[in-house]
C-alpha positions as CSV (number, residue, x, y, z in Angstrom):
1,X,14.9,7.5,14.1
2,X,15.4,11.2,14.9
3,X,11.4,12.8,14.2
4,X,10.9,15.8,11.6
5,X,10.4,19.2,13.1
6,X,7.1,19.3,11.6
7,X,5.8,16.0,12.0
8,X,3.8,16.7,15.3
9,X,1.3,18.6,13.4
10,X,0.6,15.1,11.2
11,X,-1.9,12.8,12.4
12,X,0.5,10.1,12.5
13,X,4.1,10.7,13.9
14,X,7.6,9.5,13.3
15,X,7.4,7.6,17.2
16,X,3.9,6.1,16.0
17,X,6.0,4.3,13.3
18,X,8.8,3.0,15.7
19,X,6.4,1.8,17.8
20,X,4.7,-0.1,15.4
21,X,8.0,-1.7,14.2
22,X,8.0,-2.9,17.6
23,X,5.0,-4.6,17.2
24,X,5.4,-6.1,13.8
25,X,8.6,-7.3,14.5
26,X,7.3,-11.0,15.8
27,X,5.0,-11.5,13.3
28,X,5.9,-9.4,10.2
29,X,8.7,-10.0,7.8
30,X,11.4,-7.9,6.9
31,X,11.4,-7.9,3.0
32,X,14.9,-6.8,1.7
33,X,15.7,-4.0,-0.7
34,X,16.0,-5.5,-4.4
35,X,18.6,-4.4,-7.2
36,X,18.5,-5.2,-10.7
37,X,21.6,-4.5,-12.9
38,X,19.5,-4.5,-15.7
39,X,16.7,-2.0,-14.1
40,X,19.9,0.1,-13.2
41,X,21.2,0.5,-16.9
42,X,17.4,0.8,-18.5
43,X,17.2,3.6,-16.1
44,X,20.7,5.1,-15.7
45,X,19.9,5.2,-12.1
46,X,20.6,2.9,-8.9
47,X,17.5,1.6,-8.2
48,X,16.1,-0.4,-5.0
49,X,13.5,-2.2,-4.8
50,X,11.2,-3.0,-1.9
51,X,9.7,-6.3,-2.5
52,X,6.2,-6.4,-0.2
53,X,5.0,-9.3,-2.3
54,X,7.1,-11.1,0.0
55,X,5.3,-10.1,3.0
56,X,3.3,-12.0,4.8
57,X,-0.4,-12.2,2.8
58,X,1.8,-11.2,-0.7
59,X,1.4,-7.8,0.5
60,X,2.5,-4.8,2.9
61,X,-1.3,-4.4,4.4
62,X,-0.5,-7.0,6.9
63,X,1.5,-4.5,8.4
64,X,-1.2,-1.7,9.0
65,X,-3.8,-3.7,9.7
66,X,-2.3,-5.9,12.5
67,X,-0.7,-2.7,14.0
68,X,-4.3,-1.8,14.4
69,X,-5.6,-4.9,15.5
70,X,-2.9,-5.5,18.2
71,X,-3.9,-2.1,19.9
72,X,-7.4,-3.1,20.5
73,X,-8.7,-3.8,24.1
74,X,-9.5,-7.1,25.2
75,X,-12.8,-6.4,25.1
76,X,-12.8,-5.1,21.7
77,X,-11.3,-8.1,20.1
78,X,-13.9,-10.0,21.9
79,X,-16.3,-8.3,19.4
80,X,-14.8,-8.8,16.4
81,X,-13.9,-6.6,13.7
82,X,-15.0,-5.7,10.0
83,X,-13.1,-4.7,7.3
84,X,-13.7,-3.1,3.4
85,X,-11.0,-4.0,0.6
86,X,-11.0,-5.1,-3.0
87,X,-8.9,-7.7,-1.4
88,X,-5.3,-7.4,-0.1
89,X,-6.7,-5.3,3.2
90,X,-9.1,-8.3,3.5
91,X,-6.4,-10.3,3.4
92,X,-4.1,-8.1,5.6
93,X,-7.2,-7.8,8.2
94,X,-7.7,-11.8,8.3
95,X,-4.6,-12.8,8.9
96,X,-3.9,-11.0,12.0
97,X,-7.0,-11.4,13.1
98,X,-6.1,-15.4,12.9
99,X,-3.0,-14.7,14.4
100,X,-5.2,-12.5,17.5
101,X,-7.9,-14.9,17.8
102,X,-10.5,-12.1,16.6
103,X,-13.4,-12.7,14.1
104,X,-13.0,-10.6,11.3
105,X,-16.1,-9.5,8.5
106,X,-14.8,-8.9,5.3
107,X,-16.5,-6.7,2.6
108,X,-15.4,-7.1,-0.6
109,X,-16.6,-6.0,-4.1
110,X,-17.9,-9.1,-6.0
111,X,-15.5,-8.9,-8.8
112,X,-12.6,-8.8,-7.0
113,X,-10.0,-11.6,-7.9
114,X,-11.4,-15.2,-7.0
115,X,-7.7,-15.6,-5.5
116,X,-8.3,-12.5,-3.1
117,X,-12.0,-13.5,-2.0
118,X,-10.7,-17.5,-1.4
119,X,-7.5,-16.3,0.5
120,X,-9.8,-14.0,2.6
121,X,-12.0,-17.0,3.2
122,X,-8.8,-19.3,3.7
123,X,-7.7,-17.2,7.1
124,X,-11.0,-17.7,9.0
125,X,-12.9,-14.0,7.5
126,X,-16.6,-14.1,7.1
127,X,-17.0,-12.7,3.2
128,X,-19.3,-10.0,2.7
129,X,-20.2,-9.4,-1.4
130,X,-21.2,-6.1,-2.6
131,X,-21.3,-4.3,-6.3
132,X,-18.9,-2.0,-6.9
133,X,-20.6,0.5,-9.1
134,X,-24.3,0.3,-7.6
135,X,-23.5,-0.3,-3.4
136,X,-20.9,1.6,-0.9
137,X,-18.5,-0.4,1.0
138,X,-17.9,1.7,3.7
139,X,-21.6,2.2,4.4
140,X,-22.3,-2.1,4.5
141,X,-19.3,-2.4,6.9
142,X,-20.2,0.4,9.2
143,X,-23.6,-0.9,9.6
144,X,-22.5,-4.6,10.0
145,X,-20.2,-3.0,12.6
146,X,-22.8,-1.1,14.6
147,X,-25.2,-4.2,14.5
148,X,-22.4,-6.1,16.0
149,X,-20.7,-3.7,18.1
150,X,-17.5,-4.9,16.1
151,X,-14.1,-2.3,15.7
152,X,-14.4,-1.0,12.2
153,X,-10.9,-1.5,10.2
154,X,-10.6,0.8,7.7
155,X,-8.0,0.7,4.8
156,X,-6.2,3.3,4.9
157,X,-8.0,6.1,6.9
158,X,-6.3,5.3,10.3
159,X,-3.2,6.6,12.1
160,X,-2.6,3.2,13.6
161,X,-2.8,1.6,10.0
162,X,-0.6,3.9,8.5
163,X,2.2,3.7,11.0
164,X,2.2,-0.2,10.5
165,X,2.2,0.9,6.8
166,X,5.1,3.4,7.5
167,X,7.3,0.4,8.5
168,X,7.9,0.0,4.6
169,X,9.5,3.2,4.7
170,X,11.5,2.8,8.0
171,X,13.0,-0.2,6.9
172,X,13.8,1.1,3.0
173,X,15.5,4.2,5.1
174,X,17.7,1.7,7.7
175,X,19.1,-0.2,5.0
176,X,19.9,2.5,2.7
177,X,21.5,4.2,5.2
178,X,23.5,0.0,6.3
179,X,24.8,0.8,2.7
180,X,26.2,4.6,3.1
181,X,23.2,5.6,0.3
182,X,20.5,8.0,1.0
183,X,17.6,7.8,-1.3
184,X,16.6,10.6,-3.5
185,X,13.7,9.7,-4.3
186,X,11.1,7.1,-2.9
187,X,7.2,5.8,-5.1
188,X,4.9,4.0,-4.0
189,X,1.6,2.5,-5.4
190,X,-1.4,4.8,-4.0
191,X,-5.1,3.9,-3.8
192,X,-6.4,5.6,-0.4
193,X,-2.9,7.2,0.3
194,X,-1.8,5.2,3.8
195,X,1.0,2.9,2.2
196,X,2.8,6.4,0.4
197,X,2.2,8.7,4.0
198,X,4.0,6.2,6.3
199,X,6.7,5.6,3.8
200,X,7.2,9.4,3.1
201,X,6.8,10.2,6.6
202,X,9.4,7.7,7.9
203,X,12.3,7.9,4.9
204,X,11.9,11.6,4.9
205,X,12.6,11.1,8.7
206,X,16.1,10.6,8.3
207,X,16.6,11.9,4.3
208,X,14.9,15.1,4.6
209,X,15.8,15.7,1.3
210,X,14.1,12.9,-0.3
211,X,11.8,13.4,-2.4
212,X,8.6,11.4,-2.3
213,X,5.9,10.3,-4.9
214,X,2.5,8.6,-5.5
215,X,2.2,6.1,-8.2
216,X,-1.4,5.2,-9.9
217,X,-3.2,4.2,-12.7
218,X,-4.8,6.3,-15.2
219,X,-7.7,7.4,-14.8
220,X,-7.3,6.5,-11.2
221,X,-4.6,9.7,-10.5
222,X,-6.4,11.4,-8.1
223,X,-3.4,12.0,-5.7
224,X,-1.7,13.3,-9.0
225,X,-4.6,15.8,-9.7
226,X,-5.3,16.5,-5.6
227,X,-1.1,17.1,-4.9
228,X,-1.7,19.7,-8.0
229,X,-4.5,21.2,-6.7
230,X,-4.1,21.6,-3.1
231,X,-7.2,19.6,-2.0
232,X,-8.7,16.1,-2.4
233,X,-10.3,16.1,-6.2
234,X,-12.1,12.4,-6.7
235,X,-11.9,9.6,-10.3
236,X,-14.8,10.1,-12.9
237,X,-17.1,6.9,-11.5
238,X,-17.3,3.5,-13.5
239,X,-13.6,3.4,-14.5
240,X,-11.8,0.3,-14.7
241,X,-8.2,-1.2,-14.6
242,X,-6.1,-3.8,-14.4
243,X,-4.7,-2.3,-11.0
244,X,-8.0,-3.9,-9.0
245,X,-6.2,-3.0,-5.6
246,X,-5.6,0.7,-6.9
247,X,-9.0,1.6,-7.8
248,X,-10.2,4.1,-5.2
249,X,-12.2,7.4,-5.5
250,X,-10.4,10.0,-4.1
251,X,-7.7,9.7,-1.7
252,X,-8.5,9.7,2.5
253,X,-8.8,12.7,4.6
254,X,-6.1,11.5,7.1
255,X,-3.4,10.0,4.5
256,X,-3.8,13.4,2.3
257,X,-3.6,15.4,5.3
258,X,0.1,13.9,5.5
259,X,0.7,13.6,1.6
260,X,-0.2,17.3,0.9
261,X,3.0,17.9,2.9
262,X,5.1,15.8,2.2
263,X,4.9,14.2,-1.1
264,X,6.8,15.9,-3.9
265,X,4.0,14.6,-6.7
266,X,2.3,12.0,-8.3
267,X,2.6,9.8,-11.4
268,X,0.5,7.7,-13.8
269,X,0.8,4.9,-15.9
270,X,-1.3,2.9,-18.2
271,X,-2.8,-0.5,-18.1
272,X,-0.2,-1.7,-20.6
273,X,2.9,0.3,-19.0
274,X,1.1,-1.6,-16.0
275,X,1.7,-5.2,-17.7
276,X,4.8,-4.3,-19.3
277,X,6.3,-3.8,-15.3
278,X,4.3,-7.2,-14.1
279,X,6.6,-8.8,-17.2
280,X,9.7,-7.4,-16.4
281,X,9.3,-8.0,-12.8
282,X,8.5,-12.0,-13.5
283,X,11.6,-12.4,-16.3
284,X,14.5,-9.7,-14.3
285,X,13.6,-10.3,-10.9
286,X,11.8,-13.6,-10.6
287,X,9.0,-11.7,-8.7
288,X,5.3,-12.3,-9.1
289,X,3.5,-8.6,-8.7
290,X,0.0,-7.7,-8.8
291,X,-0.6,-4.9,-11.0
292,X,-1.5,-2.4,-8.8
293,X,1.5,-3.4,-7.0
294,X,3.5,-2.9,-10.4
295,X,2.6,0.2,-11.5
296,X,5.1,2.5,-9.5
297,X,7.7,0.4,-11.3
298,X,5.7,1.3,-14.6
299,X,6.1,4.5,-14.4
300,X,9.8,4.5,-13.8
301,X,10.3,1.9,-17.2
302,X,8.1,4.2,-19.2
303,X,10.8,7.0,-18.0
304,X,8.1,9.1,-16.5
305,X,10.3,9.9,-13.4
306,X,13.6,12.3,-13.4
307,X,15.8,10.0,-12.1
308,X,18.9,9.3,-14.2
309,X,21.9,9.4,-11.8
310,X,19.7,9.2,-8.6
311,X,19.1,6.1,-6.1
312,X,15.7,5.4,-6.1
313,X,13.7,3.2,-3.7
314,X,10.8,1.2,-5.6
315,X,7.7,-0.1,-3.7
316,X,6.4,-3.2,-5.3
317,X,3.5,-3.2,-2.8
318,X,2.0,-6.6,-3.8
319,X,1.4,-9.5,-5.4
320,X,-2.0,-11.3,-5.0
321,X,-3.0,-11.5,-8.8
322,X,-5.3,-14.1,-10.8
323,X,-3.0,-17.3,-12.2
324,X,-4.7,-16.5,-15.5
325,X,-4.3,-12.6,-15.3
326,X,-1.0,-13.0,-14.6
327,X,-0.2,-15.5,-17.6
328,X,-1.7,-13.0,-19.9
329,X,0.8,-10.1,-19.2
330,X,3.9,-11.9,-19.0
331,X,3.4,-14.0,-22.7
């Protein structure tokens, strides 16, 4: 995939992406690109969808996070590593760790989905609990990992995790281009910023002129507000939403170094645009999605994108969501 003339000044390159589809190629699958004829005439647009709930885990963090494990040392996989996520990192960082023969710590906030914190369990993770609103996630992890001389897995904050995040958008370009389409514009769900940066860095790759956006739930639209304002402005604290994987702070240093640049904007939608797109998804497309995986297709059905006439690529980034949640938005 030819590189961008600008993207040697990112911390995560166009070659760090190929080489992570190398990688993930064993072990990864390659979710196909989705159409709905009856997303295309609510929309008036073509729209493609990029259905990560079918990865491996039910969502695309498999793909960063076992980029990242797979380029440790020997040695360092001998000492394990520790993760922080509200559950599909945890998920993403267990798995490969299985798959690597590495012991994995998980930290995860208490009331994350039971689904999440037994899944985590279920691929071999120690659990870690902490309160959301009263302990820091970051600060139990990094201690755990200095304690145990473990690798420290972050979420988003990596260039290895991103560039297995930026497959998403490698493979969303390829297949666009299989069909003679090029994509005008591409969203994706953002919490720290990783999945949104890889994909923008790798479709804009080979569409230059692709436009690229964050999606995220009120009152969690800090990329929105930080695109707007040139630098990284952070949520009010004690906010909640249905979008439990989206419900980060403020976005990363390293993904916003990248999204400053390239992303054209950001959107929001509300908990109930949220559960209207979690509906849709189960009765049009026979999908379960996550509502924080949802709510980029939430902001297109509430027609808060431009994109009547356009082809759009849709990231439906996962689908990990409580049986009883889920029952509740699709009655």
């Amino acid at each position: 995939m030819p590189a961008m003339t600008h993207s040697a000044v990112l911390p995560v390159s166009v070659a760090d992406i190929d080489a992570a589809a190398e990688v993930l190629a064993p072990v990864a699958v390659r979710t196909p690109l989705l159409s709905s004829p009856a997303l295309d005439a609510a929309t008036g647009a073509r729209v493609f969808l990029k259905p990560e709930v079918l990865q491996r885990t039910g969502s695309f963090k498999f793909r960063g996070a076992y980029n990242k494990l797979a380029s440790l040392s020997p040695e360092l996989r001998r000492a394990g590593v520790v993760g922080f996520s509200s559950g599909n990192h945890a998920q993403g960082v267990a798995a490969a760790a299985q798959l690597l023969g590495v012991h994995a710590t998980i930290v995860m906030p208490s009331d994350a989905p039971a689904s999440k914190r037994e899944r985590t369990a279920g691929f071999g993770a120690e659990v870690v609990l902490y309160d959301r609103d009263r302990e820091d996630r970051e600060a139990i992890a990094r201690d755990i990992a200095e304690r145990s001389g473990a690798t420290l897995v972050r979420p988003f904050d990596d260039p290895m995790v991103i560039a297995g995040q930026g497959t998403v958008g490698r493979e969303i370009a390829e297949d666009l281009a299989a069909l003679g389409l090029a994509p005008d514009l591409v969203v994706a769900p953002a919490s720290g910023g990783g999945l949104i940066a890889g994909t923008a860095l790798a479709v804009k790759a080979r569409f230059p002129q692709a436009l690229a956006m964050s999606a995220e739930p009120e009152g969690f639209d800090d990329h929105a507000r930080s695109l707007v304002a040139g630098r990284r402005e952070s949520n009010p604290a004690g906010g909640r939403t249905i979008c439990d994987a989206l419900m980060m702070s403020i976005p990363g240093e390293v993904t916003f170094a990248i999204n400053r640049v390239l992303l054209a904007g950001g959107v929001a939608a509300s908990d109930a645009e949220v559960g209207t797109a979690v509906g849709f998804a189960f009765r049009e497309l026979k999908l379960v999605v996550e509502p924080g995986g949802a709510v980029a297709l939430a902001a297109l059905l509430a027609g808060k994108l431009d994109v009547r006439g356009k082809t759009v690529a849709i990231v439906l980034s996962g689908g990990n969501v409580d049986a009883d949640l889920f029952s509740r938005l699709i009655a």
